[in-house]
N, C-alpha and C positions, 0 to 999 in steps of 0.2 A: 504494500500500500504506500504512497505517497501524496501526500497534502502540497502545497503552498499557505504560509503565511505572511499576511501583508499588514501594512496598520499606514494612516496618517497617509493619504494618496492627496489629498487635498486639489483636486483635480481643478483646473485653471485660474490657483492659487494666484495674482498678482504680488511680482516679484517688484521687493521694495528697491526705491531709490534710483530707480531704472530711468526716470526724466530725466534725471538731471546731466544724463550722457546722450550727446544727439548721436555718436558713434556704436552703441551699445546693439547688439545682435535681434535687434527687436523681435524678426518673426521666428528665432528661434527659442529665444527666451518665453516667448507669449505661448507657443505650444510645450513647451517640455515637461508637463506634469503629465498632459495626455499621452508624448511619446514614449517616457516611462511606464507608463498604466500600458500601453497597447504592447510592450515588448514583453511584460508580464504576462500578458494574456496568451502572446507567442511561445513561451516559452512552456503554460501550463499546459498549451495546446501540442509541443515537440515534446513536451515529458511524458504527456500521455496522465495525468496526474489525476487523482480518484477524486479531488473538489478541492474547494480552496476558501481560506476565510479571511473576512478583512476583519480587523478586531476595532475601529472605528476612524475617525475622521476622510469620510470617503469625498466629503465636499468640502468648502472654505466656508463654514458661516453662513453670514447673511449673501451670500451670493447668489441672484437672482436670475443667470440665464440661464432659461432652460435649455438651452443648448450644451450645457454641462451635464445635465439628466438624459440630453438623446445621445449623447456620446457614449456615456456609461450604458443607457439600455442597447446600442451596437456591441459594443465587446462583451457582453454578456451574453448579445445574443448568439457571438461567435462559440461562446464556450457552450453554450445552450446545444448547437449543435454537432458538439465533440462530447456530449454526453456529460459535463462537469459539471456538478452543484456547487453554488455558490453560499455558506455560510455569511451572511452581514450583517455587521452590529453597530448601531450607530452611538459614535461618542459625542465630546462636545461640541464639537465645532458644526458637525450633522441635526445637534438639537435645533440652531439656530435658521438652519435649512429648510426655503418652501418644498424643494427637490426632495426631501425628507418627508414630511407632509403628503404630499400631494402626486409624485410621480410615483405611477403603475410599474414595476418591474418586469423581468420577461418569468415565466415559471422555474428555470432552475436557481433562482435566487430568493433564499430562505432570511428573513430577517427576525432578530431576535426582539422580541418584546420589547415594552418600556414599564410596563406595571410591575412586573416580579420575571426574578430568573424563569426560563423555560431551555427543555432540550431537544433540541435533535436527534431523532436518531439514524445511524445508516444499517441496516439491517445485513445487508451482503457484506459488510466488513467489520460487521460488530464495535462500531465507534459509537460512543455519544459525547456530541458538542451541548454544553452547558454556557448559556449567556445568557447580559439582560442588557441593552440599551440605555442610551442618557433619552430622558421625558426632558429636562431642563440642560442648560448650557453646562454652569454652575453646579453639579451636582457635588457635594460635602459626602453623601451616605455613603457610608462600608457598604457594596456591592454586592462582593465577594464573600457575605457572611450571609446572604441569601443562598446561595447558590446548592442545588442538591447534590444528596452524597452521590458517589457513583456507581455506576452502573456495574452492577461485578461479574467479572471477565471479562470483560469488552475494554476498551481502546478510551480514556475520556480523556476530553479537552475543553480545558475550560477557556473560555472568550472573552475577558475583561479591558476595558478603555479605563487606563489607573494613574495616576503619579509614582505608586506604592509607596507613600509618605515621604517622598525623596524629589529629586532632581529640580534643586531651587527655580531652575531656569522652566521651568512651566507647574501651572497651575496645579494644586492639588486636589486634583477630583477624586473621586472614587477612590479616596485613602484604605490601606489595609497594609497587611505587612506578609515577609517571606516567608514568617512562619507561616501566617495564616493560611496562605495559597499552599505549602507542604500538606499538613495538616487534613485538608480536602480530601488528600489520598486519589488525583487525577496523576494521568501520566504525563500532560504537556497542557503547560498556562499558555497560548498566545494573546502577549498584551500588547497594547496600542497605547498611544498620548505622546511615550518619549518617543524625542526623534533621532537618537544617538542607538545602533545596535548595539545591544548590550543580552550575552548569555549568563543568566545572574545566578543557575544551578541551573544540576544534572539531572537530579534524582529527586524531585522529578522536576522536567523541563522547565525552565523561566526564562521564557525569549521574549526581549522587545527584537523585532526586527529593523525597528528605526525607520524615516522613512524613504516613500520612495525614490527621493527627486530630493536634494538641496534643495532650496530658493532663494539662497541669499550665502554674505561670506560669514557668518556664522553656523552656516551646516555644509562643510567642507570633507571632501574626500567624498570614498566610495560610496554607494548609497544603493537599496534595494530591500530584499522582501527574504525569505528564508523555505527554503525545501527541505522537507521532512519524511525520511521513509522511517516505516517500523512495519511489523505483525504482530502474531498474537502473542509473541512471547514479548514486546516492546517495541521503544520506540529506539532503533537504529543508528541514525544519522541525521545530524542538524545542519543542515551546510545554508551560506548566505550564497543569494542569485540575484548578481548585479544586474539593475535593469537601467541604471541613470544614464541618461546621454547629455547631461551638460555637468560638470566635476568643478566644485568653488578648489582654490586652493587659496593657503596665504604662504607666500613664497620670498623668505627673509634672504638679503644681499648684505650681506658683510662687505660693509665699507672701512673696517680696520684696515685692511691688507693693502701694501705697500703703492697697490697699480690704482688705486682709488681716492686720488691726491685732484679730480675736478671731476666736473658733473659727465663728462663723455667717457670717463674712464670706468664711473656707477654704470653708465649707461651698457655700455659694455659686459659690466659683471652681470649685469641683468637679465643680455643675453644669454649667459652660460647658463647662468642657473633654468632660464626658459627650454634652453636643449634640453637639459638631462630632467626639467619635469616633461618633455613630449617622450623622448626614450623610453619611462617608469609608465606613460599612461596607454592603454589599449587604442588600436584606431578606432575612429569614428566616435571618440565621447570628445567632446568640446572643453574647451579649459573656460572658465573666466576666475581670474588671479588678482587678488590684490600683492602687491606690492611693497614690501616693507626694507626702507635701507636703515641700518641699524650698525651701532660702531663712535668709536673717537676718529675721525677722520679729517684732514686738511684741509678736505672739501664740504664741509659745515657750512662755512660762511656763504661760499657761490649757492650751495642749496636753498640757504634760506628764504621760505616765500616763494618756492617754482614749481610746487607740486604738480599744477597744470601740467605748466612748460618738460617737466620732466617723465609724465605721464606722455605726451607727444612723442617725448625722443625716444621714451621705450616702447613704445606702442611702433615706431619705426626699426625700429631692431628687431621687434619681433616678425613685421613682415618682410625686413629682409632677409631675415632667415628662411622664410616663406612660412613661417609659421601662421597659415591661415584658417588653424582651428583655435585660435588662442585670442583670446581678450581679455586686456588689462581694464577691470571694473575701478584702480584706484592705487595711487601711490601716497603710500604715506612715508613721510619724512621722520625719523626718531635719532640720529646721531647726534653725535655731541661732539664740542669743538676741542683738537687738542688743546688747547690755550686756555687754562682755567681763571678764573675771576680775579684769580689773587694777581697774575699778571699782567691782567685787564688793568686793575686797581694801581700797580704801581706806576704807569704810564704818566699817570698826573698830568693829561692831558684832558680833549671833551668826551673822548668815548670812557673816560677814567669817569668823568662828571655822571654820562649820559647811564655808566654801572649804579652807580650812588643814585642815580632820582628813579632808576628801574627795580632797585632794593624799596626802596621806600614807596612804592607808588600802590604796593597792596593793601597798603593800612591805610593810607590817604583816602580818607572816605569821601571827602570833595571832589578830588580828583576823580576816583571811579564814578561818580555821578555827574561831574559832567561827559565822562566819556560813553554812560550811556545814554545821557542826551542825544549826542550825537550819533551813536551806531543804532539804536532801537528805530528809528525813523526807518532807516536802511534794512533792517532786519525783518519789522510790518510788512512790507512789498516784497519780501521774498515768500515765494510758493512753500507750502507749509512740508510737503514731500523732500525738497530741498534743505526745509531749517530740519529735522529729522534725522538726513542721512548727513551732516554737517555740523557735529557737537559745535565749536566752537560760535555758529550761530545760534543753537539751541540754549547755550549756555550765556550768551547777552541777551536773547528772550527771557530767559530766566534772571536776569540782574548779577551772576555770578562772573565779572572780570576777572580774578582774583590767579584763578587757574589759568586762565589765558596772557594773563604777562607773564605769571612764572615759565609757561612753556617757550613764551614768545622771546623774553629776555637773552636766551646764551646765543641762539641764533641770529639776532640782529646783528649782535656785541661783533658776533663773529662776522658776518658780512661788511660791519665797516669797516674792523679791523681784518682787514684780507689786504694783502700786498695789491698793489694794483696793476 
């Protein structure tokens, strides 16, 4: 027997921060949650695989086009006809769903309640799947403590959208604990919510599969769903089945090293390290990469303030390398200048002065108010998508300078003080 487990497809999830690059991959970016979900489909369909369960977020929320519900009822209706039941449970993000509501599915897609746990069962291979659905977005209730004992002999799997009281970085719904899910006495948990794979025990199974598709550069690297053989004496083998075709990476250039003394020389490192992430990555999945130069370097000062400008010139490295599955989503600057304060300070010259008035200018409470006199104006008429994916905007919305000169401070120091 073999399963697929899937969680968190978020099917034409809008991928943040994407205006604010007129260069940015757009008609690939706008499909890659469907081409994920559709190579899954491909895949359950060359395994030949006995059904397959999404353990919850199969839509984004409030997302209203039903054009996302006729997408999903086509590849269902492809598995429909390779004989595949489809297990679905809807978490939180499907609470908030008309498509949840209101669209008819095809028959081999079985969906798990919202009033109280219910099962499954497959009779030809003696499984029973045990799940319950989120009714609200928000759900707080222990889940998992509803859930019936199991079915004895047979194959159980329980089907929970959970936090499991952990993973700061998303919400805690459907709290419960390892024990608890042990305890049940099923042979394999497949849960949903987090989006990180994570095989958290053996015995018996606790798989997030994480999900399917990055959408952004904090869900970086591989990404996909989890195939499962067992019979009746178990469950077998857990293996992950990549299905993503677009891959976040964040890919750090060490501007210590000696050939990294001006901004063409970074540019340079940048492309190396560009080569040997395309050599590491399979063909046909797409990169988009942010960008991180990191180090004491000579070339501080020329950096400072060129992120743009510097973003151009490696976004030109990369395609002359011909690197034309690769896109740079974003350069960030983090080095630091060799030239530390203390011998800023002895210069006793104005960039000596301009160190002393950039010391004291965080406590300066007048000064930080009128400087956001003047930037809040400028801040108001930026697109809110833009102040969002641009902390340092986000943060003189917020009246917080404080953090922005200290970061702003070594880098200037440095750029004046640069030979000329």
């Amino acid at each position: 027997m073999k399963f697929i487990h899937a969680a968190d497809i978020h099917l034409d999830s809008p991928l943040a921060g994407l205006a604010a690059y007129k260069d940015a991959p757009a008609d690939l970016l706008r499909t890659v949650t469907r081409d994920a979900f559709t190579k899954l489909v491909d895949e359950a369909i060359e395994e030949a695989v006995d059904f397959m369960v999404i353990a919850g977020d199969l839509y984004d929320g409030s997302w209203k086009d039903y054009n996302t519900g006729h997408f999903f009822c086509r590849e269902m209706g492809r598995l429909n006809k390779a004989d595949i039941p489809v297990y679905l449970l809807f978490g939180n993000h499907d609470a908030d769903s008309e498509m949840t509501k209101k669209l008819a599915l095809p028959p081999n897609v079985h969906q798990f309640e919202s009033r109280k746990a219910n099962t499954f069962r497959i009779e030809n291979l003696k499984v029973a799947l045990h799940g319950r659905s989120y009714k609200e977005a928000a759900t707080v209730e222990n889940l998992a403590a509803s859930y019936p004992a199991p079915v004895a002999g047979w194959t159980n799997i329980g089907v929970l959208h959970t936090a499991l009281g952990g993973y700061a970085a998303h919400a805690n719904y459907a709290p419960c604990s390892l024990a608890e899910l042990t305890a049940k006495g099923y042979d394999y948990w497949a849960l949903g919510h987090v989006h990180e794979h994570a095989i958290l025990q053996k015995a018996p199974w606790v798989v997030f599969p994480g999900n399917l598709q990055g959408r952004h550069i904090r869900e970086t690297g591989e990404r996909g769903a989890m195939l499962v053989t067992a019979d009746e004496s178990g469950i077998h083998s857990v293996e992950r089945l990549l299905v993503d075709v677009l891959r976040w990476h964040v890919v750090d250039v060490d501007a210590d090293a000696s050939e990294a003394g001006s901004l063409q020389e970074v540019v340079r490192l940048a492309g190396r390290a560009f080569e040997q992430l395309i050599v590491e990555t399979p063909d046909k999945i797409y990169l988009s990469v942010r960008v991180c130069i990191k180090g004491k370097t000579a070339a501080h000062g020329e950096l400072f303030g060129l992120e743009s400008q510097l973003r151009e010139e490696i976004l030109g490295q990369a395609a002359s390398l011909g690197l034309d599955r690769l896109w740079v989503e974003k350069v960030r600057i983090e080095t630091e200048p060799i030239t530390d304060t203390a011998h800023i300070v002895a210069r006793s010259d104005a960039i000596a002065d301009l160190q002393g008035f950039l010391d004291a200018a965080p406590e300066d409470a007048a000064l930080l108010e009128s400087l956001l006199e003047d930037l809040r104006p400028l801040v108001d008429k930026a697109p809110f998508e833009l102040i969002q994916s641009v902390p340092e905007l986000d943060a003189i919305r917020s009246g917080n300078l404080t953090g922005i000169i200290k970061s702003v401070t070594p880098g200037l120091l440095a750029y004046l003080a640069k030979p000329n």
